[in-house]
VEXPA-647139 format. One record per residue (C-alpha): x, y, z; residue number from 1. Coordinates in steps of 0.05 Angstrom, whole numbers. Layout:
residues N
      c1      c2      c3   nr
       X       Y       Z  NUM
...
END
This chain:
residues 177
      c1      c2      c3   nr
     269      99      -3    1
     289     142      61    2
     241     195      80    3
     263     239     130    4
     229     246     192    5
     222     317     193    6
     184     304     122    7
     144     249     149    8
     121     292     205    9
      96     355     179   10
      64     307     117   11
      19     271     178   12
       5     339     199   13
     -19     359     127   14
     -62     296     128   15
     -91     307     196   16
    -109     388     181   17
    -143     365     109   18
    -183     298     145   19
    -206     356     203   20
    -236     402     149   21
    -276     339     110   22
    -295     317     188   23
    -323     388     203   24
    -355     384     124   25
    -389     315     126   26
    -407     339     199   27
    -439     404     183   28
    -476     373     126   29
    -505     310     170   30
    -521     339     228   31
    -537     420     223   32
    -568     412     149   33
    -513     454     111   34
    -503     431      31   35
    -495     464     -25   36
    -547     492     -70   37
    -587     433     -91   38
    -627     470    -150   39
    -588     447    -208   40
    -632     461    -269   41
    -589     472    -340   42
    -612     524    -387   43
    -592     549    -460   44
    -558     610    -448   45
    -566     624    -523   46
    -630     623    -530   47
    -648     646    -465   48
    -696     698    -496   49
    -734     642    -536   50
    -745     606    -465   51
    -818     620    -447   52
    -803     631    -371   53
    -734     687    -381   54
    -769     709    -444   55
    -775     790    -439   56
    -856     798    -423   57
    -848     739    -363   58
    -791     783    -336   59
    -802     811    -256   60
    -854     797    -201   61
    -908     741    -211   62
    -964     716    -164   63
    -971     645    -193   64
   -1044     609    -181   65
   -1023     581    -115   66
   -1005     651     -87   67
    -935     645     -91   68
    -892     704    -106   69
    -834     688    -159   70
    -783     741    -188   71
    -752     726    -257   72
    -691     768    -276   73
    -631     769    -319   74
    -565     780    -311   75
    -518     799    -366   76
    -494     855    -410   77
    -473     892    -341   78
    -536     906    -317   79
    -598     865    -288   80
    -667     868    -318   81
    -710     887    -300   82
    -682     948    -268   83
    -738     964    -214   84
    -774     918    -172   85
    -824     914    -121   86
    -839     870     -76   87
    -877     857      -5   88
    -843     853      65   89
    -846     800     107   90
    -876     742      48   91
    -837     692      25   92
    -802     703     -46   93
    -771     658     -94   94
    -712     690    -143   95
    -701     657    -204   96
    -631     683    -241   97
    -609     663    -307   98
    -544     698    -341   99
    -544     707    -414  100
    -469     717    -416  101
    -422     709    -373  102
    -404     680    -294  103
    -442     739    -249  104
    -463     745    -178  105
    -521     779    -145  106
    -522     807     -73  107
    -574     846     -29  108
    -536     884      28  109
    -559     870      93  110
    -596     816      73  111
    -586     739      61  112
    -601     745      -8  113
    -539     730     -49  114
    -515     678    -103  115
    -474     662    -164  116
    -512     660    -237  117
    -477     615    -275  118
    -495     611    -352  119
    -531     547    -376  120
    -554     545    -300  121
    -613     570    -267  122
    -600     599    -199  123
    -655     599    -146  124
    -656     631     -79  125
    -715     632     -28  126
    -715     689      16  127
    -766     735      68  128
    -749     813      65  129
    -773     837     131  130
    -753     913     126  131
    -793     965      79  132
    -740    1001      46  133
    -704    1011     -23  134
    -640     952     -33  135
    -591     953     -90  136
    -571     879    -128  137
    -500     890    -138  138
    -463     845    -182  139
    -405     809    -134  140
    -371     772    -187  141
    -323     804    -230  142
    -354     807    -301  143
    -320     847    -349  144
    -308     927    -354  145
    -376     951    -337  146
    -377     908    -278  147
    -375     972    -228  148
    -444     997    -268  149
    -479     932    -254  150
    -542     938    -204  151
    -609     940    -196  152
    -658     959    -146  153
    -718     923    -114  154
    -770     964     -73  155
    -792     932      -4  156
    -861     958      16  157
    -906     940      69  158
    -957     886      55  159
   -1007     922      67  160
    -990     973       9  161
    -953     921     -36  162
   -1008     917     -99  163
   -1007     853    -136  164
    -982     849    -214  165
   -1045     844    -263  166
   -1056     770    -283  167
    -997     746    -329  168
    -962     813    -336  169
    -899     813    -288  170
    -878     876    -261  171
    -819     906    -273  172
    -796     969    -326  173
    -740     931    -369  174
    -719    1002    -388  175
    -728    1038    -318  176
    -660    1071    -315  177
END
């Protein structure tokens, strides 16, 4: 079988570009700590309401016993819920996503807070909000007509003035509009 060398050539080239990008991968990932998302925890979409942790009453901000701030929400149905959070500056937070539908996306301008919620996944992103201010979630993946409408909006107040939910009731107005 004759290959012409033209053909030979630009395949080499091919091969050399794709083994650069897995060098610069394996690289990045060995070396300067960048993987992929390693929380990989399934969930029943279906009956995500009957779970006891995305069940509607354990939905927004928690203080667990250890201190630790955790915010459950939901994405589906072209919204988030709960609609309205708040939540300290400068403390670490931990964002637990579930979708009840459909492939979405969440993403907090001007912040580093942004990932995909896959259904029958739990997404989980750990993140410090330094600035007070008021932040939209904005739905980045394309889900369906009432994509555009899809948001939510989390509070960022001071510490200082952040007051804690009372003991097993989240905070967060599922119907805040």
């Amino acid at each position: 079988m004759h290959i012409d060398p033209l053909e030979r050539k630009w395949a080499y080239i091919s091969l050399g570009i794709a083994a650069l990008f897995v060098s610069v991968i394996l690289f990045d990932a060995l070396f300067h700590g960048v993987n992929a998302p390693s929380n990989v925890e399934t969930i029943d979409s279906a009956r995500l309401h009957l779970s006891e942790e995305f069940a509607e009453d354990n939905l927004g901000v928690q203080v667990d016993d250890n201190g630790n701030i955790i915010v459950r929400m939901v994405a589906g149905r072209y919204s988030f819920f709960p609609k309205h959070i708040t939540v300290p500056a400068d403390t670490p937070l931990k964002f637990r996503w579930a979708s009840i539908d459909v492939l979405h996306g969440v993403h907090m301008p001007m912040t580093n807070m942004s990932t995909m919620i896959v259904p029958g996944y739990v997404s989980e992103v750990n993140t410090v909000l330094p600035k007070p201010g008021d932040y939209p979630f904005l739905c980045n993946e394309y889900c369906g007509l009432g994509h555009d409408h899809m948001w939510s909006k989390v509070t960022v107040v001071a510490k200082q003035h952040w007051t804690p939910p009372a003991a097993n009731k989240p905070e967060g107005d599922l119907n805040d509009e």
